[in-house]
C-alpha positions as CSV (number, residue, x, y, z in Angstrom):
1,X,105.2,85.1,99.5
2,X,107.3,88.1,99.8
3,X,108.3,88.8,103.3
4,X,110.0,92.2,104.7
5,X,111.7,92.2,107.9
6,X,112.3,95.6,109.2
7,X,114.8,95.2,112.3
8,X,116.1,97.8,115.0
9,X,118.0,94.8,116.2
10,X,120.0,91.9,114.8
11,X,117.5,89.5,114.8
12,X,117.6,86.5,117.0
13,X,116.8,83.2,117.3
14,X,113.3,83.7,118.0
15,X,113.1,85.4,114.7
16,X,114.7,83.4,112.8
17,X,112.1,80.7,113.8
18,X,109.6,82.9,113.2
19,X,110.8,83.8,109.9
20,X,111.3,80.2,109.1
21,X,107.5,79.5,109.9
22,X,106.3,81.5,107.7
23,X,104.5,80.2,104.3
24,X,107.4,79.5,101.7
25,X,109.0,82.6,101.7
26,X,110.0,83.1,97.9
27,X,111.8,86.3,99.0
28,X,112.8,87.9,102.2
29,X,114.5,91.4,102.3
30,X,115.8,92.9,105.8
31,X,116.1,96.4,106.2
32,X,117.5,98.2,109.3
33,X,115.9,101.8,109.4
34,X,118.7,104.5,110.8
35,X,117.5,105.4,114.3
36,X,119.6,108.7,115.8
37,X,118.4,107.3,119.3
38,X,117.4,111.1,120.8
39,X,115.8,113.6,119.4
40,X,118.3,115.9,119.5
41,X,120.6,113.6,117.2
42,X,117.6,113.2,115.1
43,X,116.9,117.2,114.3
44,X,120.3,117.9,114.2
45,X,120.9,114.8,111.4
46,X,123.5,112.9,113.6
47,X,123.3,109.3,111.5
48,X,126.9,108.3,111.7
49,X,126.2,106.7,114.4
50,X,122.9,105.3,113.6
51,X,124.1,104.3,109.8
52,X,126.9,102.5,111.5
53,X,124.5,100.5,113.8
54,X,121.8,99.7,110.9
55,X,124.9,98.2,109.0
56,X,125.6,96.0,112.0
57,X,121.8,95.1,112.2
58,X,121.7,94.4,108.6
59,X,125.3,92.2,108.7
60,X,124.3,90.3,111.7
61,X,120.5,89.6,110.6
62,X,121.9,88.2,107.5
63,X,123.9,85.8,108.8
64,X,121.8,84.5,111.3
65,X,119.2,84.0,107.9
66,X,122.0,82.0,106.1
67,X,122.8,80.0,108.9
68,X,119.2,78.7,109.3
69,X,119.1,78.7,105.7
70,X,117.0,81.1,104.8
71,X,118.6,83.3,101.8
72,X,117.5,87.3,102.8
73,X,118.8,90.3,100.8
74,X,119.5,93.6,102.3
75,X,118.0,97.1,101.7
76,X,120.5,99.6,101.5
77,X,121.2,101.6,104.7
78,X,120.8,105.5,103.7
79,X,120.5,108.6,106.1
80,X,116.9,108.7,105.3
81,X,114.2,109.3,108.2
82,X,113.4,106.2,109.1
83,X,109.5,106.9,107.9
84,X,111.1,107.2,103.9
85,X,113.2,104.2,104.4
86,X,110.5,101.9,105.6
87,X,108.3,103.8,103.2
88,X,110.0,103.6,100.2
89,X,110.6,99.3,100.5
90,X,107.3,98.9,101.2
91,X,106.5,100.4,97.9
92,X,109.5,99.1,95.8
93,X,109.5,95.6,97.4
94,X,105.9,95.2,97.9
95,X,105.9,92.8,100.8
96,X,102.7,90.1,101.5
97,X,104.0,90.2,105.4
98,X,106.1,92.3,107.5
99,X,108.0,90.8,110.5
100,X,109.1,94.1,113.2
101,X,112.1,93.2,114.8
102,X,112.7,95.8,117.4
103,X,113.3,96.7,121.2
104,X,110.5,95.8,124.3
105,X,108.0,99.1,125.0
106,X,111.1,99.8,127.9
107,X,114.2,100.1,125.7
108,X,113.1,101.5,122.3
109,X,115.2,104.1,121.0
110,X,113.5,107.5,119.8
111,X,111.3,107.1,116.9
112,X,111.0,103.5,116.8
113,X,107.4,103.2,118.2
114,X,106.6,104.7,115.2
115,X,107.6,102.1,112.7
116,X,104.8,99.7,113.5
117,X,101.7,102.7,113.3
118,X,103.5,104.0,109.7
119,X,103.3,100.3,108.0
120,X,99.9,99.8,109.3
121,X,98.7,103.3,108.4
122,X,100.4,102.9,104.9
123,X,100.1,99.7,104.0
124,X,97.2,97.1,104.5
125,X,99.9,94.3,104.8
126,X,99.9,91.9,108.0
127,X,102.3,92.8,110.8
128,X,103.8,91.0,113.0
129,X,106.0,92.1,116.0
130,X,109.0,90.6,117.8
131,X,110.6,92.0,120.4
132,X,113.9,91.1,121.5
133,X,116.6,92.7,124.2
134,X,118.9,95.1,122.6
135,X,122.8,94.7,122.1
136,X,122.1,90.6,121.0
């Protein structure tokens, strides 16, 4: 089974357990779409920032994977909308299952409520969302 793990947030614990449940994962890739956090960083293509965060996301997810001992490869962080990004390793990876790692309803950044509605609206792929608090 190929698992995707799109995270807005380093994942935690929880997710690596949940990750760890799943089916024999033959391969896992994590990808950390780059969120400007207000729409006015968004339309005015601010993504230092928001590269510079999905990095951290992407570094920290992956070594809470190894630890549990779960090997994960990264997707490249670009300046992409976040909507091309998830887009694009959805096609190229071509997941069976799709873990959401991102903020509760009350902290999500802008854009992000969107990443669960684009995979299931372009994909027929299982979804599962996590939650977690941001700044782990």
């Amino acid at each position: 089974m190929k698992l995707l793990v799109v995270a807005t947030e380093p994942i935690d614990e929880e997710a690596v357990e949940l990750i760890s449940q799943q089916q024999d994962p033959e391969e896992v890739r994590v990808i950390a779409p780059t969120l400007t956090g207000s729409a006015l960083r968004y339309w005015m293509n601010d993504t230092d920032a928001a590269i510079e965060h999905s990095e951290k996301v992407i570094d920290e997810s992956l070594r809470e994977l190894e630890a549990a001992g779960i090997d994960a490869d990264p997707e490249p962080v670009t300046d992409d909308q976040p909507a091309i990004a998830i887009d694009d390793a959805l096609r190229e990876f071509a997941p069976d299952r799709v873990i959401v790692v991102k903020h509760s309803s009350g902290d999500e950044v802008y854009r992000e409520n969107e990443i669960v509605e684009q995979i299931e609206e372009y994909s027929d792929v299982p979804v599962e969302v996590l939650s977690v608090d941001p700044g782990l």
